[in-house]
N, C-alpha and C positions, 0 to 999 in steps of 0.2 A: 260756550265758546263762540258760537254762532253773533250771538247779539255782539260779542267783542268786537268779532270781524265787520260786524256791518256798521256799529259805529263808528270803526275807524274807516271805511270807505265814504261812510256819507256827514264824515266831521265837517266841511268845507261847506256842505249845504245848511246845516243842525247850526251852524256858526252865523250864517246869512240871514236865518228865519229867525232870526234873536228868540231863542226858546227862551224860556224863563230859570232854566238849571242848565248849567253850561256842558256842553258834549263831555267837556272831559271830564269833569266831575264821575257824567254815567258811564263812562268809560271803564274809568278807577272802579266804579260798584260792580258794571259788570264784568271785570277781571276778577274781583275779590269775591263774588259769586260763585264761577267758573272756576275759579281753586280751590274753593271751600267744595263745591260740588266733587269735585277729581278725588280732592282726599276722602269722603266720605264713602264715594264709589270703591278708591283703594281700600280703605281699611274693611268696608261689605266683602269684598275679594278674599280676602286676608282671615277673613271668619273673626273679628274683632266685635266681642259681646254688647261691647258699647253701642253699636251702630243702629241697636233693636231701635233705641230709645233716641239716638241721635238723628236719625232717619227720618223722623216725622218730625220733629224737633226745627231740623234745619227746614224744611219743605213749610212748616209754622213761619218761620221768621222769617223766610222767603217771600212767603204768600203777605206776610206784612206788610212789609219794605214795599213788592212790587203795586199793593194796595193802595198804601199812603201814597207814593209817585201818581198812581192815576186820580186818585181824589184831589192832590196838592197843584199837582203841576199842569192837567186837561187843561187844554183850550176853550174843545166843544163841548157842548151836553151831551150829545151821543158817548161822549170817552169819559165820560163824568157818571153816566148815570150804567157804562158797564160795569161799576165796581162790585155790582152783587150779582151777577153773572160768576162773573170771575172769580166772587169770594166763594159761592157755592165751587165750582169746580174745583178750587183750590182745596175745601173743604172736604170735598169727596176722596180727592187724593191724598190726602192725610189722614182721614180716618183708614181706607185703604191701605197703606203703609203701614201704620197701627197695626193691624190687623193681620196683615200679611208675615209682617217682620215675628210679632208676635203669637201666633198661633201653635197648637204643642207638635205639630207636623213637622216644625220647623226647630223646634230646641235642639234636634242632635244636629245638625249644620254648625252650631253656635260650640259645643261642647270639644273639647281640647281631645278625647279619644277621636276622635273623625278628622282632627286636620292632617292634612297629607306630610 
């Protein structure tokens, strides 16, 4: 939600510096991001079984999207060549997730006796 607010504060600059993908476009992504994230948090809340596998899943196609924008769209080389930086981190955080969601410490969370 953050990156929402900020593109919409700094649209009139992002518009000026003729980027190559138009503000609003990244707007629209990072709205539809920010909701896809909310529900995924809701349904984790919710003890929703799905979310073992949806969790690392969305964090995957995440890490995708925000990949391709910095290889596609960089200006600099410095923003060009943190793409394996950031894929590593991403990658850490998804297997993490993996892991965490799924581990047997964590199946009775998930199981329909334990929801409140």
């Amino acid at each position: 939600m953050g990156r929402v607010v900020a593109i919409v504060q700094q649209s009139n600059v992002l518009i000026e510096l003729n980027n190559k993908i138009d503000p609003r476009i990244r707007l629209l992504i990072a709205l539809i991001w920010a909701l896809w994230f909310g529900g995924v948090t809701v349904a984790l809340r919710q003890r929703r079984p799905f979310t073992r596998r949806a969790i690392p899943i969305t964090l995957l196609l995440y890490a995708v999207s925000e990949l391709s924008l910095t290889i596609v769209f960089a200006r600099n080389q410095p923003a060009r060549s943190s793409w394996l930086l950031n894929g590593l981190f991403y990658l850490i955080l998804i297997v993490f997730s993996y892991w965490a969601l799924n581990r047997t410490a964590v199946t009775a969370y998930f199981e329909k006796e334990s929801r409140d």
